[in-house]
N, CA, C and O atoms as a GROMACS GRO file, in nm:
protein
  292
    1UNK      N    1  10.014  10.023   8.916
    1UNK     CA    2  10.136   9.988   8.983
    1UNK      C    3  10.209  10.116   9.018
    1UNK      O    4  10.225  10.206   8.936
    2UNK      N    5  10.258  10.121   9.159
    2UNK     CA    6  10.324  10.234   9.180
    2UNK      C    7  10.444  10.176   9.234
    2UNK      O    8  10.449  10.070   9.297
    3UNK      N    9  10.565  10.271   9.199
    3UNK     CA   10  10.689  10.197   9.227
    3UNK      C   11  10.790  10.331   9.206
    3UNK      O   12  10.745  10.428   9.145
    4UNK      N   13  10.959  10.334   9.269
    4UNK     CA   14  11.042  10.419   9.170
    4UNK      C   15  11.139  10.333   9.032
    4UNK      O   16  11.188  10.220   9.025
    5UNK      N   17  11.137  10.431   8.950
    5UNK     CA   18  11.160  10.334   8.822
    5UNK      C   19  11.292  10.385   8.782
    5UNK      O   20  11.319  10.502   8.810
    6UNK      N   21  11.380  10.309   8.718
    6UNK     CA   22  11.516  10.354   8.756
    6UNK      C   23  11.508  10.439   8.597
    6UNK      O   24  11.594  10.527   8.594
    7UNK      N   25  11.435  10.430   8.484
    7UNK     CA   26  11.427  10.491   8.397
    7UNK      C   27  11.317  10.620   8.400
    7UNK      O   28  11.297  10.694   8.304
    8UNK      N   29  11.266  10.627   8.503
    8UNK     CA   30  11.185  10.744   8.525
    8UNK      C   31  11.193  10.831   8.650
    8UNK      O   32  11.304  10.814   8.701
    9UNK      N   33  11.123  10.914   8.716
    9UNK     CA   34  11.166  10.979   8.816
    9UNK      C   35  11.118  10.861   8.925
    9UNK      O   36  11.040  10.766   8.917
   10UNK      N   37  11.216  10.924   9.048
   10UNK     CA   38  11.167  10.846   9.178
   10UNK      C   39  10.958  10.900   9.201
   10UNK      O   40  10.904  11.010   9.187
   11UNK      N   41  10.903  10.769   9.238
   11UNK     CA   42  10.775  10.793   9.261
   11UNK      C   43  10.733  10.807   9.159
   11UNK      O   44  10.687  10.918   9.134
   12UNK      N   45  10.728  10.710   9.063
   12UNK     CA   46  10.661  10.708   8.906
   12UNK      C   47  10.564  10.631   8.925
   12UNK      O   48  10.567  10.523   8.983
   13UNK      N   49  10.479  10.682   8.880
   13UNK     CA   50  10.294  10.546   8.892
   13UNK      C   51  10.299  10.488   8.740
   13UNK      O   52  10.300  10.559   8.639
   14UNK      N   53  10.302  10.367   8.742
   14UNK     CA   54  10.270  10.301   8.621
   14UNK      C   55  10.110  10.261   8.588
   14UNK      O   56  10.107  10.222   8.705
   15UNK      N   57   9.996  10.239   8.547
   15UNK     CA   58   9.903  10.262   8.547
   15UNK      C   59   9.858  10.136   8.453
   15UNK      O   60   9.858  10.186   8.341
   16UNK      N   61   9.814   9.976   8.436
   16UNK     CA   62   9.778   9.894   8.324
   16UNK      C   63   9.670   9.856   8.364
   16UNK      O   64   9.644   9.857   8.484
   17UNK      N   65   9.575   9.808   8.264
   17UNK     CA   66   9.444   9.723   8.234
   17UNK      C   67   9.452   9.571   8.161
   17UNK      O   68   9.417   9.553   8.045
   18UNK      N   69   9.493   9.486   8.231
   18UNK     CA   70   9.492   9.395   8.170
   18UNK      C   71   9.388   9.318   8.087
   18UNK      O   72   9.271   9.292   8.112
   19UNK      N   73   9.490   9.282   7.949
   19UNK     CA   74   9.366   9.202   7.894
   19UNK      C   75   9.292   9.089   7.835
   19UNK      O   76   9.303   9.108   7.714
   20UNK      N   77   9.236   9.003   7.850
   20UNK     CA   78   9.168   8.888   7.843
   20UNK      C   79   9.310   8.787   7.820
   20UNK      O   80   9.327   8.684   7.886
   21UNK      N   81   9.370   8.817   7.753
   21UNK     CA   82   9.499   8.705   7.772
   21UNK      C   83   9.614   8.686   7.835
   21UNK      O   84   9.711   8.617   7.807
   22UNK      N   85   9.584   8.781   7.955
   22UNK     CA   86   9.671   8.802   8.073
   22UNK      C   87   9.610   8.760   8.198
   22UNK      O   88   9.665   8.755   8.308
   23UNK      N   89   9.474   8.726   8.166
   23UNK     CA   90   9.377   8.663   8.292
   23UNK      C   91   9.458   8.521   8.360
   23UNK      O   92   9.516   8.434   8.296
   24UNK      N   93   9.441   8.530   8.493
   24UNK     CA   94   9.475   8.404   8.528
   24UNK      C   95   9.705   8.373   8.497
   24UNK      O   96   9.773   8.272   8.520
   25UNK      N   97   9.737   8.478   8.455
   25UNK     CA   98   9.878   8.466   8.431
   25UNK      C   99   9.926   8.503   8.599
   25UNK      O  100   9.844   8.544   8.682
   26UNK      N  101  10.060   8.483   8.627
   26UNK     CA  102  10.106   8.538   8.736
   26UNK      C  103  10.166   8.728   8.746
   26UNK      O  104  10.213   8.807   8.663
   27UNK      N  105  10.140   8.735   8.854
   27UNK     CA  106  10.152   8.921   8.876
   27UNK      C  107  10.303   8.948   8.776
   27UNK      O  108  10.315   9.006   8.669
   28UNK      N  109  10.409   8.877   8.864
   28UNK     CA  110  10.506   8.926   8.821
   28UNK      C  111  10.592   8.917   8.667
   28UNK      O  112  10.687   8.984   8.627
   29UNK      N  113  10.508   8.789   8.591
   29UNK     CA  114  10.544   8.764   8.469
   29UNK      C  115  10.469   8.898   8.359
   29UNK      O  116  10.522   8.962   8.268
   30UNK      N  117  10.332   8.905   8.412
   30UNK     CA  118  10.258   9.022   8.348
   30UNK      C  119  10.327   9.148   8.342
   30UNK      O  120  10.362   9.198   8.235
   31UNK      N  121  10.347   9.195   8.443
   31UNK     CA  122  10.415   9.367   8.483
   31UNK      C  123  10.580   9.325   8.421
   31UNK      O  124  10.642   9.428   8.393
   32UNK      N  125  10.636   9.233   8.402
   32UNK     CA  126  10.743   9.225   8.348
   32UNK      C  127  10.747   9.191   8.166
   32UNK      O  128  10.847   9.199   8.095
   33UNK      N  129  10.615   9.155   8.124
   33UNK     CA  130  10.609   9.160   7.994
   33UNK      C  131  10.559   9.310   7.974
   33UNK      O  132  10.614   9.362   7.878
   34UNK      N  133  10.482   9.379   8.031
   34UNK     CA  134  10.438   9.523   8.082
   34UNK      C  135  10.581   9.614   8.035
   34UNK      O  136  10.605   9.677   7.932
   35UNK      N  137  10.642   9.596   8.128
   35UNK     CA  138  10.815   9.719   8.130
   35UNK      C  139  10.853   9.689   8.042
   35UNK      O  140  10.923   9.770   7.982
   36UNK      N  141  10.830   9.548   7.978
   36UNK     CA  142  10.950   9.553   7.863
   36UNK      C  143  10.886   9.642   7.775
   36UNK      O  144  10.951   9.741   7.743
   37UNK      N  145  10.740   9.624   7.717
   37UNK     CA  146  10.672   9.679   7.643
   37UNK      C  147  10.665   9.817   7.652
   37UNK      O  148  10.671   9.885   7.550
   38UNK      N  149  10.656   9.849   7.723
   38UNK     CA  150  10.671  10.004   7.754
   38UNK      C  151  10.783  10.087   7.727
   38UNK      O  152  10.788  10.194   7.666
   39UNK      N  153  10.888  10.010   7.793
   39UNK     CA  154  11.029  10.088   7.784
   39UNK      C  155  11.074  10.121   7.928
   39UNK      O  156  11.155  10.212   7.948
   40UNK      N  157  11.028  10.055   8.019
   40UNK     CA  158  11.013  10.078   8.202
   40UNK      C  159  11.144  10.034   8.247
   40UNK      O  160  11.193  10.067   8.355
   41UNK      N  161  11.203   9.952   8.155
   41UNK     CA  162  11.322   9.899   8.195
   41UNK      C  163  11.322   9.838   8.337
   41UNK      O  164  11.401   9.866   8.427
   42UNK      N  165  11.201   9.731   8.341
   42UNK     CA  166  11.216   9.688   8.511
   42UNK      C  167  11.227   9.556   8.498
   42UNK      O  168  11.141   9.500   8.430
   43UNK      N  169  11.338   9.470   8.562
   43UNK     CA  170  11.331   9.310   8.540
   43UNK      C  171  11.244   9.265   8.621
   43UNK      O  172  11.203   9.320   8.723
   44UNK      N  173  11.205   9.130   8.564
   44UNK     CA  174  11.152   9.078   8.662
   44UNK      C  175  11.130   9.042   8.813
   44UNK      O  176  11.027   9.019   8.877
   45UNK      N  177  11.292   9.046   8.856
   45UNK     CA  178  11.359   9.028   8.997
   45UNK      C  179  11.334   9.164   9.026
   45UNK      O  180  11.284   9.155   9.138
   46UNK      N  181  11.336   9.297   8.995
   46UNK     CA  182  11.300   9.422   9.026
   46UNK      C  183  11.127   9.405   9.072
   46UNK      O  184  11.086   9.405   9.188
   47UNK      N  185  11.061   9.395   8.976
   47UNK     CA  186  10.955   9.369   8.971
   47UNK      C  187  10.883   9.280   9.126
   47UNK      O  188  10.789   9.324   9.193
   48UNK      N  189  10.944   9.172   9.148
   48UNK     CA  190  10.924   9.081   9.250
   48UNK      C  191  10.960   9.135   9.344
   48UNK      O  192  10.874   9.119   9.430
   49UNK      N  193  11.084   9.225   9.398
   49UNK     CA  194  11.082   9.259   9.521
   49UNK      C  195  10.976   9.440   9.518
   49UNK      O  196  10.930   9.471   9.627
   50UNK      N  197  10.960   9.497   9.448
   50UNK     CA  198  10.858   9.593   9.439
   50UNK      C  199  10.734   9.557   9.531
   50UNK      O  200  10.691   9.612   9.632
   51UNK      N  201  10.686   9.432   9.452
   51UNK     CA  202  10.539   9.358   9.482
   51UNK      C  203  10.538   9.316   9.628
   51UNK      O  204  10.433   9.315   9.694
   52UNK      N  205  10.693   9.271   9.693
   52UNK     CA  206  10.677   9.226   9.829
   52UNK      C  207  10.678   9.332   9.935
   52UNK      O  208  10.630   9.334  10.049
   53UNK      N  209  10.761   9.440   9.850
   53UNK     CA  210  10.762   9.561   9.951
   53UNK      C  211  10.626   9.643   9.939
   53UNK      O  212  10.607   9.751   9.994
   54UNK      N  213  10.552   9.589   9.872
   54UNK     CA  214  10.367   9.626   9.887
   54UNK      C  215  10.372   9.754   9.799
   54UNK      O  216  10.293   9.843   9.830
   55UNK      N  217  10.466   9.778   9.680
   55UNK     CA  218  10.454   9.875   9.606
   55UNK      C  219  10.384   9.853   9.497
   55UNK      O  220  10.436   9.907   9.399
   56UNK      N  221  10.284   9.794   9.475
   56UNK     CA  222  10.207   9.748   9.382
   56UNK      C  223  10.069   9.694   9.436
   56UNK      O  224  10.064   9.610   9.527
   57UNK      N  225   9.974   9.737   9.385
   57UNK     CA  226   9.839   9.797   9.383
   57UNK      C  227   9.773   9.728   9.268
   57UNK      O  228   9.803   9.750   9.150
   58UNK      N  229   9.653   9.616   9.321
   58UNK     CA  230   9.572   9.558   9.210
   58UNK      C  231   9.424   9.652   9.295
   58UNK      O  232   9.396   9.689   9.410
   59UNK      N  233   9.378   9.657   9.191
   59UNK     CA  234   9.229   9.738   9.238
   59UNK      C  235   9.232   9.840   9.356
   59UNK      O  236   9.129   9.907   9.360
   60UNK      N  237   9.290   9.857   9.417
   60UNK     CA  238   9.329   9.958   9.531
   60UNK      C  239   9.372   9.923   9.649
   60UNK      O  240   9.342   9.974   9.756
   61UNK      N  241   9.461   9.811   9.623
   61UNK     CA  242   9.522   9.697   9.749
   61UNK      C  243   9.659   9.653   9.688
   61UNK      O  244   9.694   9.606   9.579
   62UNK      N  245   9.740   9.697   9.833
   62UNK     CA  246   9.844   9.589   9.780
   62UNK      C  247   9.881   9.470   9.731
   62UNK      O  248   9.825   9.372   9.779
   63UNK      N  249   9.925   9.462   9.685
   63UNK     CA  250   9.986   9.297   9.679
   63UNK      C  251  10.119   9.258   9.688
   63UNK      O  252  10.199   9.316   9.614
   64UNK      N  253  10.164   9.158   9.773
   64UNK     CA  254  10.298   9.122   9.828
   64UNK      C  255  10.307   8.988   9.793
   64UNK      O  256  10.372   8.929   9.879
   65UNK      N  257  10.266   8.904   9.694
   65UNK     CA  258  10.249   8.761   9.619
   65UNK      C  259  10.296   8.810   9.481
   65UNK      O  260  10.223   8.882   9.412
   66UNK      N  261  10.427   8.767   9.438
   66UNK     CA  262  10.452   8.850   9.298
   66UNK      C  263  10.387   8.698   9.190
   66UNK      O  264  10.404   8.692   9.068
   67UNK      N  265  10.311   8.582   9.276
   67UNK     CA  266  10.308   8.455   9.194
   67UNK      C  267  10.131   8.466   9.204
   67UNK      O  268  10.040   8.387   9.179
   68UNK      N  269  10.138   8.600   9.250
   68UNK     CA  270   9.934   8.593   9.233
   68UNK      C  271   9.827   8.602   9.119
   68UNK      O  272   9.808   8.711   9.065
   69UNK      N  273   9.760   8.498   9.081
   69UNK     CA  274   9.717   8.540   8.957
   69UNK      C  275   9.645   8.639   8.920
   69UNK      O  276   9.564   8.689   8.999
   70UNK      N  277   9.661   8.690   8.782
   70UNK     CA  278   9.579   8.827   8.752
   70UNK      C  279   9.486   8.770   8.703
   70UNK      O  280   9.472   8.654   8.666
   71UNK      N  281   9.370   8.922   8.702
   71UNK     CA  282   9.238   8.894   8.660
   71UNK      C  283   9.238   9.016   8.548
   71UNK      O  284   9.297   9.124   8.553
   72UNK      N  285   9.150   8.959   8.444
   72UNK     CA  286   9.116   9.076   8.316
   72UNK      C  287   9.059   9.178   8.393
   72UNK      O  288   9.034   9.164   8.513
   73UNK      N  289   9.038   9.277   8.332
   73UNK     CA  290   8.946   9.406   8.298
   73UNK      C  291   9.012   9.548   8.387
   73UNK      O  292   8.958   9.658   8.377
   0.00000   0.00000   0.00000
């Protein structure tokens, strides 16, 4: 996930591997249990307009569906 993060510098790459019990969850619920865990400080509603403005990257593609399901590995 690449995005600017209001707790990190502008143009911060966030980088996750999801795993087996995040399969099949939606983008934006994942990356928002993600920030909390981390300390990213990004809400969910942050999160959702990120994903539409195509700042977020599954396998090397955007994605602009913050309700798209994820896949493990």
């Amino acid at each position: 996930m690449r995005d600017a993060v209001s707790s990190a510098p502008a143009g911060a790459t966030h980088e996750f591997a999801l795993g087996a019990n995040e399969d099949g969850l939606r983008l934006d619920r994942v990356l928002a249990s993600r920030s909390e865990a981390e300390g990213l400080g990004l809400s969910r509603t942050r999160l959702q307009q990120l994903i539409r403005d195509g700042l977020v990257d599954v396998d090397g593609s955007a994605v602009r569906d913050p309700g798209a399901k994820t896949k493990a590995g």
